[in-house]
C-alpha positions as CSV (number, residue, x, y, z in Angstrom):
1,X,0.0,0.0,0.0
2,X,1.8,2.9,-0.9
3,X,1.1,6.6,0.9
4,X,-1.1,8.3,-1.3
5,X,-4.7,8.6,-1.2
6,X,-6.4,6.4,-3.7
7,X,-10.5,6.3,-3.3
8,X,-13.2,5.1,-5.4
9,X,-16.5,6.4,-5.4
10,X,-19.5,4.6,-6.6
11,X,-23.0,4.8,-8.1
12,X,-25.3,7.5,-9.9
13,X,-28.2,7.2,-11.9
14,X,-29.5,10.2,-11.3
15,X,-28.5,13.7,-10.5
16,X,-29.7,13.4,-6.6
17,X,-26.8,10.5,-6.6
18,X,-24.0,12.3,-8.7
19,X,-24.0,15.8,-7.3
20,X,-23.1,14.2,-3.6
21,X,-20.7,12.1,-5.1
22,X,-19.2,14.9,-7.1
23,X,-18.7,17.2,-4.2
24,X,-17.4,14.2,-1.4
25,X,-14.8,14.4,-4.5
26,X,-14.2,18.0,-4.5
27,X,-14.0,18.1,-0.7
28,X,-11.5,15.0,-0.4
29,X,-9.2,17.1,-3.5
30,X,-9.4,20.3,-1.3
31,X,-7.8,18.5,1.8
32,X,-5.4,16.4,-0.2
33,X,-4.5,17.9,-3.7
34,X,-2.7,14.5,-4.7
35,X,-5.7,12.3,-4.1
36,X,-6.2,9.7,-6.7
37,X,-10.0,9.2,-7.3
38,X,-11.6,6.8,-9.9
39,X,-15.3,7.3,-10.2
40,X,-17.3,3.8,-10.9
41,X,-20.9,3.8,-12.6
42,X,-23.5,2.1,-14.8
43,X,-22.7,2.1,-18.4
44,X,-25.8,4.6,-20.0
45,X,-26.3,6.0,-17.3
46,X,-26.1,10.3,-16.4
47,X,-22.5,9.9,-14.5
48,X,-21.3,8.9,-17.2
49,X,-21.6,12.2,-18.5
50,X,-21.5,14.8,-15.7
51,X,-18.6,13.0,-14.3
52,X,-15.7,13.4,-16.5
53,X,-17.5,16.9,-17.1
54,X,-16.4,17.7,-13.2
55,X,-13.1,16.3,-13.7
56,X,-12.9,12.8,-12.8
57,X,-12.1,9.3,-14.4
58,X,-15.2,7.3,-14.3
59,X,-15.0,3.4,-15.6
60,X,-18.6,1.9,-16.4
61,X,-20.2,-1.1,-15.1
62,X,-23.2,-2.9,-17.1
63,X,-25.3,-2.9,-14.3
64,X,-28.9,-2.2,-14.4
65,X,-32.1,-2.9,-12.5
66,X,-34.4,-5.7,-12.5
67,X,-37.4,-5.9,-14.6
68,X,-40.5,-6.4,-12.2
69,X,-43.2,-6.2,-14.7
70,X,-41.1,-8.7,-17.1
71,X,-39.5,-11.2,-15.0
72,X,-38.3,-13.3,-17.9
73,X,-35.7,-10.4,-19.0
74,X,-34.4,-10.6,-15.7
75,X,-32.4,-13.6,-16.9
76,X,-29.9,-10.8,-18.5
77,X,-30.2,-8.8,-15.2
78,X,-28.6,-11.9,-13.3
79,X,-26.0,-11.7,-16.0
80,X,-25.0,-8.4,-16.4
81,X,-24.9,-8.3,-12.3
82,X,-22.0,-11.5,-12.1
83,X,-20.1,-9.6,-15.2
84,X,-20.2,-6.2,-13.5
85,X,-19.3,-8.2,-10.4
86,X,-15.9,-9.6,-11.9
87,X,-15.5,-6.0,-13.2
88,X,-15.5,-4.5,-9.9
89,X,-12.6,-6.8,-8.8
90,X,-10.7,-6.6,-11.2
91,X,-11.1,-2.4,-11.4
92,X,-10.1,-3.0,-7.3
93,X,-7.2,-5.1,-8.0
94,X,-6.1,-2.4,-10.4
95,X,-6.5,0.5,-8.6
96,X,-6.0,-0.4,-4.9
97,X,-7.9,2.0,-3.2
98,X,-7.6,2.6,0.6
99,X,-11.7,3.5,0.8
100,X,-14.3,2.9,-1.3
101,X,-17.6,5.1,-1.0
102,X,-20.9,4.1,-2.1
103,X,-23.3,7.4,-2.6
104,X,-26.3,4.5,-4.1
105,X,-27.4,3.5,-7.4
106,X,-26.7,0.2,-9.1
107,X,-23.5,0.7,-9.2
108,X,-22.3,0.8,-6.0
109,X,-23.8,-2.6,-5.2
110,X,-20.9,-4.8,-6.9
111,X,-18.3,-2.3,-6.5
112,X,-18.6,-2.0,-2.6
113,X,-19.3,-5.8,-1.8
114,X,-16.1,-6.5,-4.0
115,X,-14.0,-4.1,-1.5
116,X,-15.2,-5.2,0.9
117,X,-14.7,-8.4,0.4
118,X,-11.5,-7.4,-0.4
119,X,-10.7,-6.0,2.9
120,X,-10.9,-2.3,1.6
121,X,-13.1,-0.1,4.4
122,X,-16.6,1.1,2.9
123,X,-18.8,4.4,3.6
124,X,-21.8,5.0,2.4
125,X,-24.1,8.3,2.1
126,X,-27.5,7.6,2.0
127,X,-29.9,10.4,0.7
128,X,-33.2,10.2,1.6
129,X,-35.3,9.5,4.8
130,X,-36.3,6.2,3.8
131,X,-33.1,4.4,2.9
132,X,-32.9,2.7,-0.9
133,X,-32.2,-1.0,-1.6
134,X,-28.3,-0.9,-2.7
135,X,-27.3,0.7,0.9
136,X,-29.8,-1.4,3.1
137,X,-27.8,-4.3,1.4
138,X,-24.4,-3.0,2.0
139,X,-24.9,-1.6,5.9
140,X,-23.6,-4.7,7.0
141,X,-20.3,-4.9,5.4
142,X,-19.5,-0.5,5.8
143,X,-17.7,1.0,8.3
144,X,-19.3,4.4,8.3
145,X,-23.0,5.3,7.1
146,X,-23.5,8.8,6.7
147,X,-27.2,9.9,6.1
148,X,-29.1,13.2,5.8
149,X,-32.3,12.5,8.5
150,X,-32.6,12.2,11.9
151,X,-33.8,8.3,12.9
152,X,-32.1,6.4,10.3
153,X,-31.3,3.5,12.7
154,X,-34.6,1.8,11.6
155,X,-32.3,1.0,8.4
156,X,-28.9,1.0,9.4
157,X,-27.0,-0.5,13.1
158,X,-27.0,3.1,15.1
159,X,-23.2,3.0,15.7
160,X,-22.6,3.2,12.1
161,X,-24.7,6.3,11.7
162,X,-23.0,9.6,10.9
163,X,-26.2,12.5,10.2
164,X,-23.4,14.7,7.9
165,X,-26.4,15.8,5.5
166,X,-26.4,15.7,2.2
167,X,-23.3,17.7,-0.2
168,X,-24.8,19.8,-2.4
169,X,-23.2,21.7,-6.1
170,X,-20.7,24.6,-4.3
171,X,-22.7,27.2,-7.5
172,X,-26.2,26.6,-5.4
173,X,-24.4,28.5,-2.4
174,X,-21.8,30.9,-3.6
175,X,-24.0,32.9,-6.0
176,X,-23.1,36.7,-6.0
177,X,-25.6,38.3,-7.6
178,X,-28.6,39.9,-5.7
179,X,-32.0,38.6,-6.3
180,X,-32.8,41.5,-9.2
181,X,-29.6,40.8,-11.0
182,X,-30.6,37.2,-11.4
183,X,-34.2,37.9,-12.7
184,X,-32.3,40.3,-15.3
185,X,-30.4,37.4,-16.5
186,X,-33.0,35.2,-17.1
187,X,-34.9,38.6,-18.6
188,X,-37.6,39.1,-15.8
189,X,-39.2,42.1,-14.2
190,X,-36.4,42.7,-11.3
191,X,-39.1,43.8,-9.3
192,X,-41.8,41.1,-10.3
193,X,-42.6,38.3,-7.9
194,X,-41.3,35.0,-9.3
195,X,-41.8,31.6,-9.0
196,X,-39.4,28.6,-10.5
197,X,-40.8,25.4,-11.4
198,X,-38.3,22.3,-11.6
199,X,-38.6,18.9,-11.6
200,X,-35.1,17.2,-11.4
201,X,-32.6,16.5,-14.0
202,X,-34.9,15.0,-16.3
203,X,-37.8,16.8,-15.9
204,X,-41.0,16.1,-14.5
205,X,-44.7,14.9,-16.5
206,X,-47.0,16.3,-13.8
207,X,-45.7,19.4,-13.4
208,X,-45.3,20.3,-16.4
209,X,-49.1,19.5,-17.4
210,X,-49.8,21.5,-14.2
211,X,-48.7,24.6,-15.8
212,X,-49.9,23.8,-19.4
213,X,-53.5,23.3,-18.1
214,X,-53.8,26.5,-16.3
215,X,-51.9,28.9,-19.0
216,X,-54.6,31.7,-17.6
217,X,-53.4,31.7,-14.4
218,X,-50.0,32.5,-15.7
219,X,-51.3,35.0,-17.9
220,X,-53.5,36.6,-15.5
221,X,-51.6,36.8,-12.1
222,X,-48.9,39.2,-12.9
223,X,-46.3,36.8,-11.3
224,X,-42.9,35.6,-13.3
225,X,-42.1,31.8,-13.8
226,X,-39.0,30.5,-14.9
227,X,-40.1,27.1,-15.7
228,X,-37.4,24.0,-16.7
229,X,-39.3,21.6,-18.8
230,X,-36.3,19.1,-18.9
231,X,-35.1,18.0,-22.2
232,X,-37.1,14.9,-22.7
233,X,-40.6,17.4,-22.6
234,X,-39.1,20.8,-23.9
235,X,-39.6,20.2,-28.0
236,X,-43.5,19.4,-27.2
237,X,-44.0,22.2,-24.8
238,X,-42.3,25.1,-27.3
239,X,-44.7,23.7,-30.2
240,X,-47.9,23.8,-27.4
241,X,-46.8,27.2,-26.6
242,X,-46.2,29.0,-30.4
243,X,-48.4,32.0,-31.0
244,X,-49.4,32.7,-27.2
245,X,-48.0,35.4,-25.6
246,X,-46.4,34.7,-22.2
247,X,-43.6,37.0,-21.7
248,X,-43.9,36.3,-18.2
249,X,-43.2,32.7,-18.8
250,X,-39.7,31.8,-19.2
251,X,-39.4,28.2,-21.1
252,X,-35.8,26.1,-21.0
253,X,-34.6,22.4,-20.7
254,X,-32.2,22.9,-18.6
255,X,-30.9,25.4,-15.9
256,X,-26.9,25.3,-15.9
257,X,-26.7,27.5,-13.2
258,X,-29.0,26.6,-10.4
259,X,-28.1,29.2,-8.2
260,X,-28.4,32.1,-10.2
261,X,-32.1,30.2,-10.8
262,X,-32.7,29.9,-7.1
263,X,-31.7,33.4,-5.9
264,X,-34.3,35.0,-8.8
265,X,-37.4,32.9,-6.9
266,X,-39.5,33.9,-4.1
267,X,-40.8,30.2,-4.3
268,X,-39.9,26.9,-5.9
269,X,-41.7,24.1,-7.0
270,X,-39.8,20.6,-7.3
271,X,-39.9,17.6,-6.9
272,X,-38.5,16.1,-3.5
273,X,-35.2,14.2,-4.7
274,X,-32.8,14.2,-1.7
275,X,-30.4,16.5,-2.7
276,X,-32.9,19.2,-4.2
277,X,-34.4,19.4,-0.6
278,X,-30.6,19.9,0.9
279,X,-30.0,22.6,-1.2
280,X,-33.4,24.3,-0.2
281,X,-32.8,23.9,3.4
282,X,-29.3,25.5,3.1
283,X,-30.4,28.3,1.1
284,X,-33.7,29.0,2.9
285,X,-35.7,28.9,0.1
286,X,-39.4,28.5,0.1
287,X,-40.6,25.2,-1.8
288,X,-43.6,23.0,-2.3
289,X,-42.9,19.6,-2.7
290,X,-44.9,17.6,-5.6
291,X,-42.9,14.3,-4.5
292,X,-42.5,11.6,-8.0
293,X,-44.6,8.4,-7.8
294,X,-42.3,6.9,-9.9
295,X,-39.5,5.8,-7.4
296,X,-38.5,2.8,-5.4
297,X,-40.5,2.8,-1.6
298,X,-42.1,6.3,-2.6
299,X,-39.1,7.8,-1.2
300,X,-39.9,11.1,-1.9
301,X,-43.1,11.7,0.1
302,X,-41.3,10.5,2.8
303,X,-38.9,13.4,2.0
304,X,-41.2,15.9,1.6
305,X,-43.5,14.7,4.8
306,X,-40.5,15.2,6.7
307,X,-40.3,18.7,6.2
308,X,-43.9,19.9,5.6
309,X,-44.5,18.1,9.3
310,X,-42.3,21.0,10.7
311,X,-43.5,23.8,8.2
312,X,-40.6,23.8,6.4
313,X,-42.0,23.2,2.8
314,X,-45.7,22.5,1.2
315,X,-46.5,19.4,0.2
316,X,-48.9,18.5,-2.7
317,X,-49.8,14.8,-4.0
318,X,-48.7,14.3,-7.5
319,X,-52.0,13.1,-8.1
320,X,-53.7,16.0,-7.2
321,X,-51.0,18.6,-8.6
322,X,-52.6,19.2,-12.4
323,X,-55.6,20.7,-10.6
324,X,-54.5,22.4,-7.3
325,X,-50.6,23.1,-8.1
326,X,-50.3,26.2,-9.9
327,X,-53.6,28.4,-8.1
328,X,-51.8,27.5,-4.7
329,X,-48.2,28.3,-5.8
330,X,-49.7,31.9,-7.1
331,X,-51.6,32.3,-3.8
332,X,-48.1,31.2,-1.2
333,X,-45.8,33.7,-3.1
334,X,-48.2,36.6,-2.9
335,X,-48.6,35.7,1.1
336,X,-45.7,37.7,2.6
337,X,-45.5,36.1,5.9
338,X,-46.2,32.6,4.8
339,X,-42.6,32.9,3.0
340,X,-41.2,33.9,5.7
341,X,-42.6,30.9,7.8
342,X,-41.4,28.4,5.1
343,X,-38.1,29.8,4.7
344,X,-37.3,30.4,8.7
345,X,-38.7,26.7,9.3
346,X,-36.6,24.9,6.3
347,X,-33.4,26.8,7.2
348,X,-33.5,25.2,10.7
349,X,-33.3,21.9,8.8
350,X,-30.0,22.2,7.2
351,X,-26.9,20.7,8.2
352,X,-24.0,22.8,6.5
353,X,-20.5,21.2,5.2
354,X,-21.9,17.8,4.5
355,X,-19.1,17.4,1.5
356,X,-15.9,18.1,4.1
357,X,-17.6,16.6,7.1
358,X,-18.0,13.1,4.7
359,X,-14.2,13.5,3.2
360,X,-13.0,13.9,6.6
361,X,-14.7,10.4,7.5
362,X,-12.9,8.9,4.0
363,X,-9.4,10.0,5.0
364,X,-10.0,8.8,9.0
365,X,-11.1,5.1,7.0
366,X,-7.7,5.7,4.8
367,X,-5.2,5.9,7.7
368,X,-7.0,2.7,9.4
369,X,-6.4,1.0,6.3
370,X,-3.0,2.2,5.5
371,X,-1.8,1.4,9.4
């Protein structure tokens, strides 16, 4: 074992798993410049992308998720598991790292129960309030689980448990500009009130029909929207929109720079992926939550109960969004103290310096493995 500080990190999938991993990266780089860090993920899936983007080497495993609705395709599942398996120890062979971190997603399943195997100490970070699959299956064999909510023993042995929060992109918090110079780069009314509407990396079905069944309550409110279809819906939405006029409305795919986005809203509306609700708590920013039915244990009502139970963010059933959503968005951001209520209340949730507080835990597991 030589003396430098080699770490792999592990998973992805979707942004809520990348951006954590990204920044535990960036965090372990700032407190040792010579760190060696190989990024490992699922072959066609986003890290792929976004993390050479940041920087990093990434090596791709074919892993994917089994097929409940087809359980004859999950013949190749088993497959693709055992080869992505023998991948992982060989890319652990190869690269000898002293930690290996799993942040969750497919990946991290065969990459952390190689190392560990292997002898190789393991942390996880675990998102959400109710903890996924992968990590509940690797608890066992990690040394250090950090989550983001209070009362995660019910998943994980209590002495394990490190609550460190959830990292979030450094651009969310260090945005300069004031809240009127934002609108004016996204060309808004600097003195209009304005509301964002996201719904994660990919975008999200329900609420974007939310807005394009109530087009006359943007029209007719006065209030600004920056509104970030996500690529997948943004070609259908431009042709549904030609020929209306909405220059209150401001249409993209994609927000590059979140925090500039942020700091232009009053209010948000999202979607309650993990590390969308860590940035909102560290920023204090007023949200309602319009959780996605579409993931594994409906982890994101739990999310989003978590904070409306303590008034820190609204919370509205996806099913019931397309008719209530956009009239109750227009009637919190024009309610002065009820902003101020959401935002005092969700600030009180945030735990600050997740990224160093979880790279300080990697380099403690380094020098146990390198003594």
């Amino acid at each position: 074992m030589t003396g430098e500080l080699r770490i792999i990190i592990s998973g992805g999938g979707t942004g809520g798993h990348i951006f954590p991993a990204i920044s535990i990266a960036n965090a372990i780089k700032d407190k040792c410049p010579d760190a060696k860090i190989l990024f490992v993920g699922a072959l066609g899936r986003m890290e792929m992308q976004r993390v050479p983007a940041a920087g990093y080497e990434i090596i791709g495993l074919p892993i994917c998720g089994f097929d409940r609705k087809n359980l004859l395709k999950n013949f190749k599942v088993l497959y693709k598991i055992w080869k992505s398996q023998r991948m992982a120890s060989r890319i652990i062979k190869d690269f000898q790292p002293m930690v290996a971190v799993g942040v969750g997603g497919y990946a991290s399943g065969p990459t952390l129960n190689k190392a560990a195997a292997m002898g190789i100490p393991c942390l996880i970070q675990e998102q959400n309030s109710y903890a996924g699959v992968t990590n509940k299956l690797l608890a066992k064999k990690a040394e250090k689980i950090c989550v983001a909510y209070e009362g995660m023993e019910r998943f994980f042995p209590a002495d394990k448990i490190i609550l460190t929060g959830n990292p979030v992109r450094q651009n969310v918090l260090q945005t300069p500009m004031t809240k009127e110079e934002a609108r004016k780069l996204f060309g808004l009314d600097p003195q209009k009130k304005t509301i964002l509407l996201v719904g994660g990396s990919l975008g999200a079905r329900t609420i974007n029909e939310s807005v394009l069944q109530h087009l006359d309550i943007v029209k007719d409110t006065g209030i600004q929207f920056i509104w970030q279809t996500g690529k997948y819906y943004h070609a259908t939405i431009t042709e549904q929109l030609k020929g209306q006029d909405l220059p209150m409305l401001k249409v993209t795919d994609f927000i590059s720079d979140m925090g500039a986005a942020y700091k232009a809203a009053d209010l948000v509306i999202s979607r309650a992926g993990a590390s969308s609700i860590s940035e909102f708590c560290l920023i204090g920013k007023p949200v309602i939550l319009v959780p996605s039915p579409n993931v594994a244990e409906d982890h994101q009502t739990k999310n989003a109960m978590a904070l409306a139970t303590k008034g820190a963010a609204i919370h509205v059933k996806d099913a019931e969004a397309k008719d209530v959503l956009l009239e109750l968005a227009v009637k919190t951001v024009q309610d002065a103290d009820k902003l101020v209520s959401l935002s005092e209340n969700i600030l009180k949730m945030a735990l600050p310096n997740s990224a160093d507080i979880i790279a300080d835990e990697v380099i403690k597991l380094s020098k146990n493995k390198s003594l």
